[in-house]
C-alpha positions, 0 to 999 in steps of 0.5 A, spaced: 500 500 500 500 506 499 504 510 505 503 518 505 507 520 508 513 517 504 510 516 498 508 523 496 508 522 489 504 516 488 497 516 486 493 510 487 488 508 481 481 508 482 477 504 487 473 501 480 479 499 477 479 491 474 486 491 476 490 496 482 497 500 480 499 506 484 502 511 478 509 515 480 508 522 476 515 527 476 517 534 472 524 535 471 523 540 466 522 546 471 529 545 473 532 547 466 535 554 465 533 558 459 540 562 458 544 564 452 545 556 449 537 555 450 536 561 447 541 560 441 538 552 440 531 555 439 534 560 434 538 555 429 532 551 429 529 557 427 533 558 422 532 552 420 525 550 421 521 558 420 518 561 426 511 558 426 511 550 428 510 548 433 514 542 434 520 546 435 522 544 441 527 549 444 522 554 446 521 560 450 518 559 458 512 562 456 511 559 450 513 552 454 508 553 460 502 554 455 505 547 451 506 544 458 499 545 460 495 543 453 499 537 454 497 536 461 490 538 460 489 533 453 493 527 458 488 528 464 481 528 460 
């Protein structure tokens, strides 16, 4: 079972589940820093891809946050 107190990122499946699993959820990529190698990534795949896709994946912090929570959001529904 499930201890609380320990196992703070763990998120039992539903009591009507068929078969009982405990999912461990982690965000790593808050810890990146957006400084001058992030900012020349996004740049040289903007070069080379243009300024309107999407699949860039070097981006700025704001554009990753709207990103991060479309993805959230579409993976929870």
């Amino acid at each position: 079972g499930i201890i609380p107190e320990l196992d703070i990122y763990a998120i039992p499946s539903c009591e009507a589940a068929p078969v009982k699993e405990i999912y461990f959820v982690a965000i790593i990529d808050v810890l990146t820093h957006y400084g001058v190698k992030k900012q020349a990534a996004k740049a040289a795949k903007t070069v080379k891809y243009g300024s309107n896709v999407d699949g860039i994946s070097t981006c700025d912090p704001e554009q990753y946050a709207k990103r991060f929570m479309e993805f959230m959001q579409k993976a929870i529904e």
